[in-house]
N, C-alpha and C positions, 0 to 999 in steps of 0.2 A: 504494500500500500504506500503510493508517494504522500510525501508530507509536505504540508506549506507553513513556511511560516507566516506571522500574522500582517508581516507589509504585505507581503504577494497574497494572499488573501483579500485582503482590504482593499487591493488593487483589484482587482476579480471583481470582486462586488462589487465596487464604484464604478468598472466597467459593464457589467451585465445592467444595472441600474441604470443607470446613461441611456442604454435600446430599450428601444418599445419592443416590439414582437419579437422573441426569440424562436429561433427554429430550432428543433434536435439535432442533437448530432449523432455520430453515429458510435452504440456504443459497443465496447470489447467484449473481449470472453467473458459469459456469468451472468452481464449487468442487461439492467433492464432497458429492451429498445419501444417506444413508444409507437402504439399503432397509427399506422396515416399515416400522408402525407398532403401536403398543395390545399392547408384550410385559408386561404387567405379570405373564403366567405363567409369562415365561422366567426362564431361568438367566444373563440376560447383564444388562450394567450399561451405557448409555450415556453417557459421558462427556465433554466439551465438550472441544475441542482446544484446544491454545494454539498450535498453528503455525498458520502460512496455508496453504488448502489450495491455493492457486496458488503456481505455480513461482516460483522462485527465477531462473531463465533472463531472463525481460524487463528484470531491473537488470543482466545479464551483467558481469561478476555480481557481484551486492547484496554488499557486504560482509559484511553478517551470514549470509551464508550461508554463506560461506567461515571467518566468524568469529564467532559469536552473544556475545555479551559481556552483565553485568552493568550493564558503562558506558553501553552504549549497544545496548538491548533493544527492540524490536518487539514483545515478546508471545515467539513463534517460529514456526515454521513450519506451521505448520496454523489456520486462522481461528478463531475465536469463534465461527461457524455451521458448523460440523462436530461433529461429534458420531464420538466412539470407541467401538466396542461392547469392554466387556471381559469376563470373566464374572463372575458373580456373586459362585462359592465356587472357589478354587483346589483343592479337592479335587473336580475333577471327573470323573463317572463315566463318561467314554468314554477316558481316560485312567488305565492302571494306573500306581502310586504304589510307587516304594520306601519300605519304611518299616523305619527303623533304632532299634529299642528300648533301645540301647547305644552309647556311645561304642569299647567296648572289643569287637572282636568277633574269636572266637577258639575251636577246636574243642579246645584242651587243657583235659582237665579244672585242671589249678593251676591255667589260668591262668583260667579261669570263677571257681573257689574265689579268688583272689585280688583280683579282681574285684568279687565279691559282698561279699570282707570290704572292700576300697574303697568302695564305698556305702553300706557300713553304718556306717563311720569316717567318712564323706564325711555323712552325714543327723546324726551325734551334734553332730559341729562348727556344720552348720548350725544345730542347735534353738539351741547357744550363740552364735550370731552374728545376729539375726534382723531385725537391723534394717541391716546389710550385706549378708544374702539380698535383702532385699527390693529394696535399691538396686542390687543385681546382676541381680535380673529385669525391674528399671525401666528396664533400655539393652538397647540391641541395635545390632548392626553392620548394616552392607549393603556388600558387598565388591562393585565390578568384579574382574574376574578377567585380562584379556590387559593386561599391564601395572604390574598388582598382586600377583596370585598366582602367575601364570605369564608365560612369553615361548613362545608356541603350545603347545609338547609338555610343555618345561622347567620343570622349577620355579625360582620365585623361592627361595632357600633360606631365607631369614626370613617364608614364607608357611605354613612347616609349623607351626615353632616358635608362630605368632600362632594358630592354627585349634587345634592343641594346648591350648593355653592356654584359650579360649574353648571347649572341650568339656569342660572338667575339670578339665585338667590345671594348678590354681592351688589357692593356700592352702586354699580353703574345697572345695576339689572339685565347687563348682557349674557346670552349663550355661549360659552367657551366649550369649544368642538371638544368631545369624547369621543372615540370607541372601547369596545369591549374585546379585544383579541384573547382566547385560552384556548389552551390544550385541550378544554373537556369537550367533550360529544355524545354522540348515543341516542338524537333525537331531534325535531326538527328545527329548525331556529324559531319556532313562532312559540313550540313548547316551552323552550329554553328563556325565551324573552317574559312570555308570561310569568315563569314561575318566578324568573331575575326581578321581575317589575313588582311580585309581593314579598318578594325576601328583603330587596334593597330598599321597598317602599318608595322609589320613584319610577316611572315610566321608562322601559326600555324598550327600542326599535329596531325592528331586523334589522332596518338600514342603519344601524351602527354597532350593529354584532356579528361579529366571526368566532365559529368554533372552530375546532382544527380538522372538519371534514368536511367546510364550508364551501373552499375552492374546489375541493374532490368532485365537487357539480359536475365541471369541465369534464368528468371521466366520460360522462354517458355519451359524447359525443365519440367517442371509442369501444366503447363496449356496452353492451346489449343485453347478456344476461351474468349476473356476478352473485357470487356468495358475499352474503353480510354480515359481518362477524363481532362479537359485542355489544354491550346496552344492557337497557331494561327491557325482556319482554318482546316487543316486536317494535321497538318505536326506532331505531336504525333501521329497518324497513321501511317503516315509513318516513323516513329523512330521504333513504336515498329515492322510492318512488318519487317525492315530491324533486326530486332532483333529474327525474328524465329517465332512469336507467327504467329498460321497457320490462325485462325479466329478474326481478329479486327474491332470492331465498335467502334463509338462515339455516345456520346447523340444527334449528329445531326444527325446519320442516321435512331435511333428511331424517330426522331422528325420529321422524313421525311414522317415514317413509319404511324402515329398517333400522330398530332399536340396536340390532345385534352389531352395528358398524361402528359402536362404541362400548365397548364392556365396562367400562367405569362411568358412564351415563349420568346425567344424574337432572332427570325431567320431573316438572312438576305438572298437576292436571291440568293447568290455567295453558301449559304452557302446548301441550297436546290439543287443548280445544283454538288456541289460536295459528296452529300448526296451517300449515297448505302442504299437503304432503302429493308428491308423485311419483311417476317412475323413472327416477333420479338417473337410471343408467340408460336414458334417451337424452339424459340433457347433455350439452357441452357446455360449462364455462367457460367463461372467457376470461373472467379476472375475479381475485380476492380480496375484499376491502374489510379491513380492519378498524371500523368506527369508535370503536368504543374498549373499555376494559372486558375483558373475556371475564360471564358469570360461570363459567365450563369450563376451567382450562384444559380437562381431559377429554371432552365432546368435541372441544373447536378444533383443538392442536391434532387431534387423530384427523378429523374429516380436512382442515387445514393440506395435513402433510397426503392425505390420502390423493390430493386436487391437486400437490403438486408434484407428485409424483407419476398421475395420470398422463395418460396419452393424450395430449390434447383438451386436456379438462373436464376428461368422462371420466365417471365415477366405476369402479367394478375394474378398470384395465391398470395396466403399467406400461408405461412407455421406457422402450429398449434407450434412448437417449436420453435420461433427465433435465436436460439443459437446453436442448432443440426444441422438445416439444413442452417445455412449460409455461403455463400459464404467468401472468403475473401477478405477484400480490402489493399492494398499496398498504401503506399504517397512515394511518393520521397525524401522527405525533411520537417522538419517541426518547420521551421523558421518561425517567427510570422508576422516581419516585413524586409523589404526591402529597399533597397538605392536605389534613380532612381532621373530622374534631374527635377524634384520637389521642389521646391523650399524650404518648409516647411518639418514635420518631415517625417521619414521613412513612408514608406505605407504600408498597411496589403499583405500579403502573402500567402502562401498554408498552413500556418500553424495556421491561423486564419479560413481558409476554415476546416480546419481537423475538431476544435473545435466546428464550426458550424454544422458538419455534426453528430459528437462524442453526441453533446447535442439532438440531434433531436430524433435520434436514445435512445438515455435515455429517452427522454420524452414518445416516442410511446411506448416502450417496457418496462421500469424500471430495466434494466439491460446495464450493461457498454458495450459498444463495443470493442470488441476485433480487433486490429490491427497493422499492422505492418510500423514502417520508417523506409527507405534508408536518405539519405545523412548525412551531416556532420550534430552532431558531432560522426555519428552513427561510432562502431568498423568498422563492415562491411566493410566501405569505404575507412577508411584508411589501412584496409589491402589489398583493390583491390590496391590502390593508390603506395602500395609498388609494385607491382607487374606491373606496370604502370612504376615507375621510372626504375627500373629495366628494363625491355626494353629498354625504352626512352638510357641507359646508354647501349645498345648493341648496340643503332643504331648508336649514336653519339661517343660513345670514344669503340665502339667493345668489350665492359666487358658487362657481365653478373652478376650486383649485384646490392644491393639496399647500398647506401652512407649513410655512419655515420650519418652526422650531416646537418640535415634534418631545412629547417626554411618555418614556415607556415605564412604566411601572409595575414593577412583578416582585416575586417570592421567590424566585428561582435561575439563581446565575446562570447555569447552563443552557437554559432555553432563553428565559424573559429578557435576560443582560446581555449575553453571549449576541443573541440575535439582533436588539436594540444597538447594542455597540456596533457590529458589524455594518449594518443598513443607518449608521450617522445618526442615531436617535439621542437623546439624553435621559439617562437610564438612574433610577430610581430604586433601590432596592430595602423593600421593607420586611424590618423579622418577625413577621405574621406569620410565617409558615416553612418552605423548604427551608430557608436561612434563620440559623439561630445563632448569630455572631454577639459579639458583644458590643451595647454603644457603641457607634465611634468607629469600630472594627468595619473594614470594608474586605468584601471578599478578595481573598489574595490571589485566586486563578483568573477571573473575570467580574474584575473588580467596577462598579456602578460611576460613570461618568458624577453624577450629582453625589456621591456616598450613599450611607443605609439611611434607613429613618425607623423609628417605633413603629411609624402606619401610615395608612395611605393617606390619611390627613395633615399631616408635616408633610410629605412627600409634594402632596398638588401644592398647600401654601407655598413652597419652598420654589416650585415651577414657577408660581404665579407671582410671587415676588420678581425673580428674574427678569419676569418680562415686563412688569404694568408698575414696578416700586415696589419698595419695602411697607411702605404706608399704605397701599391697599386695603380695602376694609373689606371682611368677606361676610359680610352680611346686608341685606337689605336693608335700608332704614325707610320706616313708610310715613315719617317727616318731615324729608327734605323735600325743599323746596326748588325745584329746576332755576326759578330765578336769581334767588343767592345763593343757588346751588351750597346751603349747609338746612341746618334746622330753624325753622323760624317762619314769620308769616310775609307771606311779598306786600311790600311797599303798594301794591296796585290792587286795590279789592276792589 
């Protein structure tokens, strides 16, 4: 495995980042080659990978893959000759969209009237502040969420008080651009947003959330029928139908099909009655997506290795060449471990599932598995994610552009910082969760542009100072006066 280090790296990136459409290239022995070619009428983007798309398993294991660092960088885990498809426009039409025209949402009439006279108080300030608007639309956040905002269900409680703030609720009453970029997945973003929008207690919008299967849309424009792998239940089915792919199953609908294809099984009733079970050994897959954390590892990993082992992606054969005729498989993300309200350390993740699946596959066959990740700290995602802000800045202040000075804040150096640093972000790292350093203590492998903070509320202050002053007030006040712009009553009743 060639190694880069972190100038040539960053040079890479700054380059790939520079083009708009990237094309595949073509890739070596093992790694994964992107189906198609000549979409210049599509709606998808292909984007150069920065990981290797061989396993991590034949260093068993690489350190960097247990540990990806700044110090000591590789690139990451997917090759320079792979190629990401991502889509084009995040407002994609096979996908309905929340769309929230208000911060304030609310069926009382006051509280509409109160509202509207906030905005109208909230635009007079502005006209008198306009060169602080401006440096207010020139930033924008990008929050992870498990570990930052939340601990799974829970709220962080300094995650309301920052989202607050950034919706309005500060001196000027302006919108300061967010998204939501995480690792998690397993369901559709409408789901995800709803349940975001009663945990965090503010309104969240597809058009300003990415999970790390978000971009994976772009796959259906390649493949047709794929096994879905991970989640709750059947809701990664339904993420990826809502995403195009015409033919989706899970390892529960084979396991419906023929239980005996996994002897340590372990099905529940709920999960047979929502089964679509067929006769599996007509079908051909075409590819494996990895959505989510595996509730099976012994269901998924058997039918997993069973698909890529096959001939062509039929179930029941083996194919004499394991490397010619195999299918591809896709992970979403591949973070090792996770923040969750656990009381003890982080917990394994889909990137400890890849590893397992990476090795088995060496063991049976004596060759590396070729494969590809989505999410952070992958390129791919942060250029879908500009392309995300960018909207999000049409819907909220009517511009169409992606803002200078961009602050990434996450729990996790190796994905949230590694990747933020990489794509020139300003990187934020709070010890809510994967990071448990001390005050002060800044990660030593990939260490946070801005330092650590207690939480995500020192974090945004700390952005938002940078840009608009120290003196910024991050609360609303509902008695100033637009005319003496302070507290008091205008001279003109």
């Amino acid at each position: 495995m060639p190694r880069f280090d972190d100038s040539d790296f960053a040079a890479d990136l700054t380059e790939a980042r520079s083009h708009g459409d990237a094309s595949p290239s073509t890739a070596g022995r093992g790694s994964i080659t992107i189906p198609g070619d000549g979409r210049r009428d599509s709606e998808v983007v292909e984007v150069p990978a920065t990981r290797s798309s061989i396993s991590d398993a034949s260093q068993f294991m690489h350190s960097l893959s247990l540990s990806p660092s700044m110090r000591d960088h590789r690139g990451s885990r997917n090759s320079f000759g792979t190629s990401l498809p991502i889509p084009r426009s995040p407002r994609s039409p096979r996908a309905s969209r929340t769309r929230l025209s208000s911060v304030v949402t609310t069926d009382d009439r006051e509280g509409i009237s109160a509202a509207v006279s906030r905005e109208i108080l909230a635009s007079q300030l502005q006209d008198m502040a306009k060169e602080k608007v401006e440096a207010a639309k020139n930033m924008a956040f990008a929050f992870d969420i498990d570990g930052v905002l939340a601990h799974g269900n829970h709220l962080i409680p300094e995650a309301r008080e920052a989202l607050k703030m950034l919706n309005g609720d500060n001196e000027l009453g302006i919108k300061i651009p967010y998204i939501l970029l995480t690792n998690g997945g397993g369901k559709t973003e409408e789901s995800r947003c709803d349940q975001l929008s009663e945990i965090l207690g503010v309104p969240i919008s597809t058009d300003q959330f990415i999970q790390s299967h978000t971009p994976m849309s772009a796959l259906s424009e390649y493949h047709e029928t794929v096994l879905v792998v991970g989640g709750e239940g059947f809701k990664s089915r339904d993420a990826a139908e809502a995403y195009g792919f015409k033919h989706v199953y899970t390892p529960k609908d084979i396991l419906a099909w023929d239980p005996t294809i996994s002897p340590w099984r372990h099905s529940a009733e709920e999960d047979r009655v929502g089964a679509r079970p067929t006769d599996f050994s007509k079908v051909k897959f075409d590819a494996i997506l990895v959505f989510a954390d595996s509730r099976d590892y012994a269901t998924d990993m058997q039918i997993i290795m069973d698909l890529l082992l096959a001939e062509n992606g039929q179930l029941l054969t083996r194919a004499k060449d394991p490397i010619s005729s195999r299918i591809p498989i896709y992970f979403s993300h591949g973070d090792l471990v996770m923040p969750t309200d656990h009381k003890g350390p982080p917990r394994m993740t889909q990137g400890a599932f890849r590893i397992g699946v990476e090795a088995m596959y060496k063991g049976l066959t004596g060759v590396d598995l070729g494969r590809v990740i989505y999410g952070k700290p992958e390129l791919a995602t942060y250029k879908y994610a500009d392309e995300v802000l960018k909207a999000w800045m049409e819907e909220i202040h009517n511009e169409t552009r992606i803002p200078e000075n961009i602050y990434m804040i996450g729990d996790n150096p190796a994905s949230d910082i590694i990747g933020g640093n990489m794509y020139n972000w300003n990187t934020c790292l709070v010890r809510t969760g994967v990071f448990q350093g001390k005050e002060g203590e800044n990660d030593p492998n990939s260490p946070a542009s801005m330092g650590t903070f207690n939480h995500v509320l020192d974090a945004v202050k700390a952005g938002v100072r940078k840009e608009l002053g120290k003196e910024f007030k991050f609360k609303w006040n509902e008695k100033v006066n637009p005319v003496l712009h302070e507290e008091g009553i205008s001279a003109v009743e």
